[in-house]
Every structure is written in structure tokens, then in C-alpha cells.
C-alpha positions in Angstrom: 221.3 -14.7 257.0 222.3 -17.9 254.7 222.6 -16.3 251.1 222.5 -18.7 248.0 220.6 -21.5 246.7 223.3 -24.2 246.3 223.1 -28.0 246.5 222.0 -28.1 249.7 219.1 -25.5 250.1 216.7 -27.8 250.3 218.3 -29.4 253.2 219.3 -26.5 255.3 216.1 -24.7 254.4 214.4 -28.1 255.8 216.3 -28.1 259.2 215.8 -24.6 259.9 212.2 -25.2 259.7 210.7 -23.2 262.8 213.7 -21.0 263.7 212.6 -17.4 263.7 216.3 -16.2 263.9 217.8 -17.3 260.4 216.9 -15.9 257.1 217.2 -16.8 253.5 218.0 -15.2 250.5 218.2 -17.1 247.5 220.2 -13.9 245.3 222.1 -10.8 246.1 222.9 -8.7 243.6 226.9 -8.6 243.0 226.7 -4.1 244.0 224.7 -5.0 247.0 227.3 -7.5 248.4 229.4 -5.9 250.4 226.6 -4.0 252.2 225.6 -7.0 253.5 228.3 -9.0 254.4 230.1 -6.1 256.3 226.4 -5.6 258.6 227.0 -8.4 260.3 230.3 -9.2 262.9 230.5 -13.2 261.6 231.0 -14.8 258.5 231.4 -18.6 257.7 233.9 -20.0 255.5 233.5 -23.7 254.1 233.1 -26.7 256.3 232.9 -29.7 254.1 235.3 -32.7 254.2 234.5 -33.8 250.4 237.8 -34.2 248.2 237.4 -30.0 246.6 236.1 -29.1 250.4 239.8 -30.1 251.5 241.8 -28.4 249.1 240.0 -25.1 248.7 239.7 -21.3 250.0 236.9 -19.9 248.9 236.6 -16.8 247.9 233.7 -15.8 250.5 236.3 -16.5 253.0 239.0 -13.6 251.5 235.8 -11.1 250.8 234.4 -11.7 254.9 238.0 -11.0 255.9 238.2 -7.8 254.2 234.5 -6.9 255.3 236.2 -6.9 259.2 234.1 -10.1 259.8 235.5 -12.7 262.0 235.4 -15.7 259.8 235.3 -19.2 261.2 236.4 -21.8 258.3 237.3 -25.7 258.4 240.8 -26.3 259.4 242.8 -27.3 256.2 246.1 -27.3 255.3 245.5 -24.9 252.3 243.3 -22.8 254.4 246.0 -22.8 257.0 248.7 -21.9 254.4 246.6 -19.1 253.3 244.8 -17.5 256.0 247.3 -18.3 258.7 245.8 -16.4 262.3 243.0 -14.5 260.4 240.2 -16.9 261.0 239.0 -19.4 263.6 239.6 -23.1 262.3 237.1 -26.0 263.2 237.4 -28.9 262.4 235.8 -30.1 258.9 232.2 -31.4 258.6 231.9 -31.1 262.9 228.9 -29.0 263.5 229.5 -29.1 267.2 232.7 -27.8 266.8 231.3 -25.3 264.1 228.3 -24.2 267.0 231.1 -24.0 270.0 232.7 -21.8 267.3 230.3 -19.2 267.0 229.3 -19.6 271.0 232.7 -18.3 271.6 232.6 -15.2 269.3 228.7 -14.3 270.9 229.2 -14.9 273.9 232.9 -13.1 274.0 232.9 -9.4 272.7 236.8 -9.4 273.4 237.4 -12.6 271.1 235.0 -11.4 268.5 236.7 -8.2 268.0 239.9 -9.4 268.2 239.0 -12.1 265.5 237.8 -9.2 263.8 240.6 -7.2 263.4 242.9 -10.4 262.8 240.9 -11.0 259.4 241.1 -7.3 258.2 245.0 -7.5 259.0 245.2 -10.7 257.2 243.2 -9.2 254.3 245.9 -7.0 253.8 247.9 -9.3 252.1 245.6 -10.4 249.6 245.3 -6.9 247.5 245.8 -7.5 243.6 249.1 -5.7 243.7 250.2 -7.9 246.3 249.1 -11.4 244.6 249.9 -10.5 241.5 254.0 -8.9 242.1 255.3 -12.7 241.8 253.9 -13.2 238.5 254.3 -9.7 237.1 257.8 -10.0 237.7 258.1 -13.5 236.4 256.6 -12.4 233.4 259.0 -9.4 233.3 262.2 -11.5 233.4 260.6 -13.8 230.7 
């Protein structure tokens, strides 16, 4: 399922033309979110090599992780920094390297769930107490 309507709809909605395996939806309601992302075993992060594509984690990527998704993301430093072992990293804007990505998870339950549970341990360290205790206590001592 590809959710959203972003620059690129068109596009994508244009090269999936035919395929009776992938389906759109241009909205989901903010409640009915995580019902849908945690029904499926793979999410995808971001994969573009444009300047912001570089330098950012989105937050799709942190919410997939805490659904138990296997997440596969383009390898960036920032991603790297942040995520560390809790995703699978592909090269940016290389959709072979994207497609070998999700062949492996398929086509290997033992990698899939491993990935899996990587991303919900990683999750773990993105809780609101937890990103939030550096500045609460800065703004304590100040």
C-alpha cells in the first residue's frame, strides 16, 4: 500500500500502471494510522538523494519502527546516527538496491523477523521521556 498524495503521485501512480499488487490511498485518517502501518511486516523510509533527503529522518521511519515493521531507509549519516542497527540501509535514490532490499526480507522469514524486532528495540529509545530528559534537565539547571 503507497499512502499519500505527494509530489510525486502522479509519477509513481503512472509506473505502477498494470500492477494488480500495489494499492493507493491518497488519505488516512491520523486515528486509523497505526492500524495500518502495524498490518503489514515492511515499511519504507526515505530514499532520495536531494539536499533535505540527505540530512533527514522522517518521522514515518521512527512510527514503522515502533509498529514492529522492518524498515528499509537510504543509508545517511543522520539516519545512521539515529537509527543505528534498527533498519536496513540502501543506498540513496538506487532502486535496485531498494528492490534487492525488500527481496531479502520476502524471500527470508529469519531476516524479516529479525529486522523486525531490531526496529521495535531501537524504538525504545525514542519514547518522549527519553528525548526529552537532555532538555528537561538543561532547562532545570537554567
Amino acid at each position: 500500500m503507497l499512502v499519500g498524495k505527494g509530489q510525486d503521485y502522479d509519477e509513481v501512480r503512472s509506473l505502477c500502471e498494470g500492477l494488480n499488487n500495489v494499492e493507493f490511498r491518497e488519505w488516512v485518517e491520523p486515528e486509523e494510522l497505526p492500524q495500518v502501518v502495524t498490518s503489514y511486516d515492511i515499511a519504507l523510509g526515505i530514499f532520495s538523494s536531494t539536499p533535505k533527503g540527505l540530512h533527514v529522518v522522517p518521522n514515518k521511519v521512527y512510527q514503522s519502527m515502533a509498529a514492529e515493521c522492518a524498515v528499509i531507509t537510504s543509508d545517511t549519516p543522520p539516519q545512521r546516527r539515529a537509527l543505528g542497527n534498527g533498519v536496513v540501509y540502501v543506498a540513496p535514490n538506487n532502486p535496485r538496491a531498494l528492490a534487492d532490499a525488500i527481496a531479502s526480507l520476502i524471500f527470508s522469514y529469519n531476516i524479516l523477523v529479525r529486522k523486525q524486532s531490531d526496529a521495535a528495540r531501537s524504538a525504545q529509545r525514542f519514547t518522549s521521556d527519553i528525548i526529552t530528559r537532555e532538555l528537561s534537565q538543561w532547562i532545570k539547571e537554567h
